[in-house]
C-alpha positions in Angstrom: -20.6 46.6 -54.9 -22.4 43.5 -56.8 -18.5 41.9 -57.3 -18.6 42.4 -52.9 -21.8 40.7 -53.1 -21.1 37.8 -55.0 -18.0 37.0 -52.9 -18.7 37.1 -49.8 -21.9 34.7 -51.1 -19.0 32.4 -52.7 -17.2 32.6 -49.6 -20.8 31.4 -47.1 -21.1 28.6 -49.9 -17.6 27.6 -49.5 -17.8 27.6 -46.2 -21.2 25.5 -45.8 -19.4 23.4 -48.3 -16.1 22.4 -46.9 -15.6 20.5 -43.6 -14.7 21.0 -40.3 -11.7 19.3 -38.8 -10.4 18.6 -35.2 -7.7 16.5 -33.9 -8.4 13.4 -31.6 -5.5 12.9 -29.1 -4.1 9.6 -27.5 -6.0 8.3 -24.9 -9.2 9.5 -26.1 -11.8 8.2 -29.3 -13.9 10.5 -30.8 -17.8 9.6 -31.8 -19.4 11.4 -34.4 -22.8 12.8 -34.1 -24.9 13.5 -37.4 -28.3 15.2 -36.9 -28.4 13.7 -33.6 -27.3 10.3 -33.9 -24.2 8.6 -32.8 -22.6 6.2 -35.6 -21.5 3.0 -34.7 -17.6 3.6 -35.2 -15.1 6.2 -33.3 -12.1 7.6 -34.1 -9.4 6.3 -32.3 -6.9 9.0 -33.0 -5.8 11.5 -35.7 -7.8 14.4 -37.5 -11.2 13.9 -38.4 -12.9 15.9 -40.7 -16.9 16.7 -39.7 -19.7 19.1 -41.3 -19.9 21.4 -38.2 -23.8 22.3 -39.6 -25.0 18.6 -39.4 -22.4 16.8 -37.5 -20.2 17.1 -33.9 -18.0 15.4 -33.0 -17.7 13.9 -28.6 -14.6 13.3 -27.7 -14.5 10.9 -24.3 -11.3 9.8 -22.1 -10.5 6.1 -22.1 -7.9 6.8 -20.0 -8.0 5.6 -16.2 -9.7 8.2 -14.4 -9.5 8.2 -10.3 -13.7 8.9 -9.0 -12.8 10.0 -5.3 -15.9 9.4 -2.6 -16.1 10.0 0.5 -19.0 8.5 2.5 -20.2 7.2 5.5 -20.0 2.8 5.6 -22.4 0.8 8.1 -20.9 -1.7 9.5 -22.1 -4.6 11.2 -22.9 -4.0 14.6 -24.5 -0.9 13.0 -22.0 1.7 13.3 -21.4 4.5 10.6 -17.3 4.3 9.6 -16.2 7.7 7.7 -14.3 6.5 5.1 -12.6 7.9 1.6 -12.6 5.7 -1.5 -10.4 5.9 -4.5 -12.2 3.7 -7.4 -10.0 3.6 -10.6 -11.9 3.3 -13.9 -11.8 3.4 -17.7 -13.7 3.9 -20.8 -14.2 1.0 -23.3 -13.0 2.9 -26.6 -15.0 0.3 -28.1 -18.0 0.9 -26.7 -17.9 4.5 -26.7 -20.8 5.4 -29.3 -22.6 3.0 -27.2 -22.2 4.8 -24.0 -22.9 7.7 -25.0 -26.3 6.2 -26.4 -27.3 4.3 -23.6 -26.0 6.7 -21.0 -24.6 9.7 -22.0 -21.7 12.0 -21.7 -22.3 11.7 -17.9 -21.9 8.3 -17.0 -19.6 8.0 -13.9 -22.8 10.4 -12.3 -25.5 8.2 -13.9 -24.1 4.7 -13.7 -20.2 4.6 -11.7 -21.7 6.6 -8.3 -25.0 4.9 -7.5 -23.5 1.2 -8.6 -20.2 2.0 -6.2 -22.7 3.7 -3.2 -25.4 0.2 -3.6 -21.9 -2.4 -3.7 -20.4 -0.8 -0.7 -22.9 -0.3 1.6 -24.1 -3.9 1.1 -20.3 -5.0 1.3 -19.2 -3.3 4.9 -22.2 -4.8 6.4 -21.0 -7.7 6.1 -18.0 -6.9 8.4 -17.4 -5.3 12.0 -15.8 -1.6 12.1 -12.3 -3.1 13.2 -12.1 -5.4 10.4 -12.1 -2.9 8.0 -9.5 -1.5 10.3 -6.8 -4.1 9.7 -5.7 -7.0 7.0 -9.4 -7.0 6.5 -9.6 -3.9 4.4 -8.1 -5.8 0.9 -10.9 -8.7 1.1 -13.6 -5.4 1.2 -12.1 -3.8 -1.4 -12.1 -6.8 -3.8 -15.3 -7.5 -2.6 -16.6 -4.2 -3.6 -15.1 -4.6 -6.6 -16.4 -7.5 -7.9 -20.2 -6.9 -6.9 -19.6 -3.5 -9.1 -18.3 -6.0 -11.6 -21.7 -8.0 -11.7 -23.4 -4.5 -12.3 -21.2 -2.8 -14.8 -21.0 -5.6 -16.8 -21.6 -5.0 -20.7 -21.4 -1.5 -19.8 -18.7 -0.4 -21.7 -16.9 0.4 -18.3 -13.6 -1.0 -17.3 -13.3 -1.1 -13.6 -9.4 -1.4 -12.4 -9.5 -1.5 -8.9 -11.5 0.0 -5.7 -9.3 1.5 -2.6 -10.2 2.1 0.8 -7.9 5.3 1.3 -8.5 6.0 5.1 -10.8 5.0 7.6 -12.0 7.0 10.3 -13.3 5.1 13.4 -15.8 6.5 16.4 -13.6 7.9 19.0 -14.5 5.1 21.6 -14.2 1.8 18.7 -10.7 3.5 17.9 -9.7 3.9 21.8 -11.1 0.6 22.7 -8.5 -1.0 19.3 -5.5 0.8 20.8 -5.9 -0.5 24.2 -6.5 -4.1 22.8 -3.5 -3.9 20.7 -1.2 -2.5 23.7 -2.0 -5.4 25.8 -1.3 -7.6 23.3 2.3 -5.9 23.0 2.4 -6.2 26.7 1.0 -10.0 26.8 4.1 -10.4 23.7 6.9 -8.7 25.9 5.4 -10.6 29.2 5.8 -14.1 27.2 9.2 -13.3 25.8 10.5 -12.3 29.3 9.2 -15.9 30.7 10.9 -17.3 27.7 14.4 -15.3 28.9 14.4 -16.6 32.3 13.4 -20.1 31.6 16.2 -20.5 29.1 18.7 -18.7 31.9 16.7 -21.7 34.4 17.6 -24.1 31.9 21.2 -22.8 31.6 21.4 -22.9 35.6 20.8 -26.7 35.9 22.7 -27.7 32.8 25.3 -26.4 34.6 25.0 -27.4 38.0 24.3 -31.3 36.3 27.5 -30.9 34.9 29.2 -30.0 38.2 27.7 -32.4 39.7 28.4 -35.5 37.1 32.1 -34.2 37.3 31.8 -34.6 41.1 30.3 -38.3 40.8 33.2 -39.1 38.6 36.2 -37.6 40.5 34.5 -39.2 43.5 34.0 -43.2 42.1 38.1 -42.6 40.5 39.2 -42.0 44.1 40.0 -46.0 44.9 42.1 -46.8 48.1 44.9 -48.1 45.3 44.7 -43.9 43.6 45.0 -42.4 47.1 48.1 -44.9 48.2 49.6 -43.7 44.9 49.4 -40.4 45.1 50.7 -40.9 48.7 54.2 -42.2 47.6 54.4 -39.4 45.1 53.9 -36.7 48.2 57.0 -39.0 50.0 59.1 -39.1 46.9 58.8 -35.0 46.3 59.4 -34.2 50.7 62.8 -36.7 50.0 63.6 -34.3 47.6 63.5 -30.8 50.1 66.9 -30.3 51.8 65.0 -29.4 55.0 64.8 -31.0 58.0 61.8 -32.4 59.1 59.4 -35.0 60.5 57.2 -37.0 58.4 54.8 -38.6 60.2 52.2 -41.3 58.3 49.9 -44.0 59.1 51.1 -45.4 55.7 48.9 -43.8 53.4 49.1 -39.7 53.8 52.0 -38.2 55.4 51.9 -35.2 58.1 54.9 -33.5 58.4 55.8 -31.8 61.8 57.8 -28.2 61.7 58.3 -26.0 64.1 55.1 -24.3 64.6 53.1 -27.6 64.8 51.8 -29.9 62.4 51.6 -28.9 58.5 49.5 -30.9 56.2 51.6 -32.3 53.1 49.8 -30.2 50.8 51.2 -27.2 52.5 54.7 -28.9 53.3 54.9 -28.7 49.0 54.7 -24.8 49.4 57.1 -24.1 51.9 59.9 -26.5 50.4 
């Protein structure tokens, strides 16, 4: 019974004696805590060994976390914009003893959420509710980002990047946008439709200029010497018909005379 005794006293001794262990992953660092004081240095990764009666080791992320907020965002002309906001965030390894000193284990409550609630409200008032509605929304989300910046600076906070997820207009401000942008879609269509028949305008006249430049020209190449030309070419090609008939001619365009009347020489070529 004394030999039970005496080990299991060995065994409390050993045990108050040898030290705990417990395994820091990748993307986390581990601060140690001895009788209730955080020391300077973490423990990037890899097992660290700990007196669990005196000491406790904190493990923290310092990989980036996505803080999800949805919130109501007054704009300008005083409206309240329902809107859901990704902000994406680390932890400074480096800093970690010191924000769990400073702040504690619940910093994104403590510090992220009231420094992201105070940067965007002052930020969307700035702008009207449709601007945060269209190519407007990437100059509020920097802007947000960099007034949390200012205010998380020396924090031991890394802040990534702030989106604007979705954006949920009043029912009249989101009627009142689609209307605005249909009419523009019809102004669009309206203008390219005047474009269309202006071109096909365009087309018309180039086309009846030409016609009438070829007219011009035909008309100043038919001299009295072109006409008496084309005259004796009409006589020389009647010679040739072995018809008979009467070719009648003031000595510049011959008429030839069948036996159904007169038939201009144009039409005497046809019937040859």
């Amino acid at each position: 019974m004394k030999n039970l005794i005496n080990f299991f006293a060995l065994a409390l001794v050993l045990s108050l004696l040898l030290p705990s262990c417990t395994i820091v992953r990748e993307g986390e660092v581990g601060v140690k805590r001895t009788l209730g004081k955080y020391q300077e240095k973490s423990i990037d990764r890899g097992v660290a060994f700990f007196n669990p009666f005196i000491t406790s080791i904190q493990k923290v992320s310092t990989q980036t976390e996505n803080l999800e907020v949805e919130l109501n965002l007054p704009s300008k002309e005083g409206l309240n914009i329902r809107a859901e906001i990704s902000i994406l965030y680390s932890l400074d390894g480096s800093q970690a003893a010191e924000v769990l000193r400073q702040i504690g284990i619940n910093y994104e409550r403590s510090v992220i959420l009231p420094v992201f609630r105070s940067a965007v409200a002052d930020v969307s008032a700035r702008y009207f509710a449709k601007d945060m509605h269209t190519g407007q929304r990437a100059v509020i989300e920097q802007a947000i980002r960099d007034q949390m910046l200012t205010n998380l600076k020396d924090r031991g906070i890394n802040l990534e990047t702030v989106l604007v997820k979705s954006i949920q207009l009043p029912i009249n401000l989101a009627r009142s946008i689609e209307e605005k942008l249909e009419a523009e879609q019809q102004a669009l269509r309206m203008e390219f439709v005047l474009q269309q028949a202006k071109q096909e305008a365009d087309q018309q006249r180039i086309k009846a200029e030409g016609t009438r430049d070829a007219q011009l020209i035909i008309a100043e190449g038919l001299t009295p010497e072109i006409l008496r030309f084309k005259s004796i070419e009409a006589f020389l090609e009647l010679a040739k018909s072995p018809n008979a008939k009467i070719i009648i001619s003031d000595g510049d365009l011959p008429v030839m005379m069948n036996d159904d009347g007169v038939v201009p020489t144009s039409s005497a070529k046809k019937k040859k």
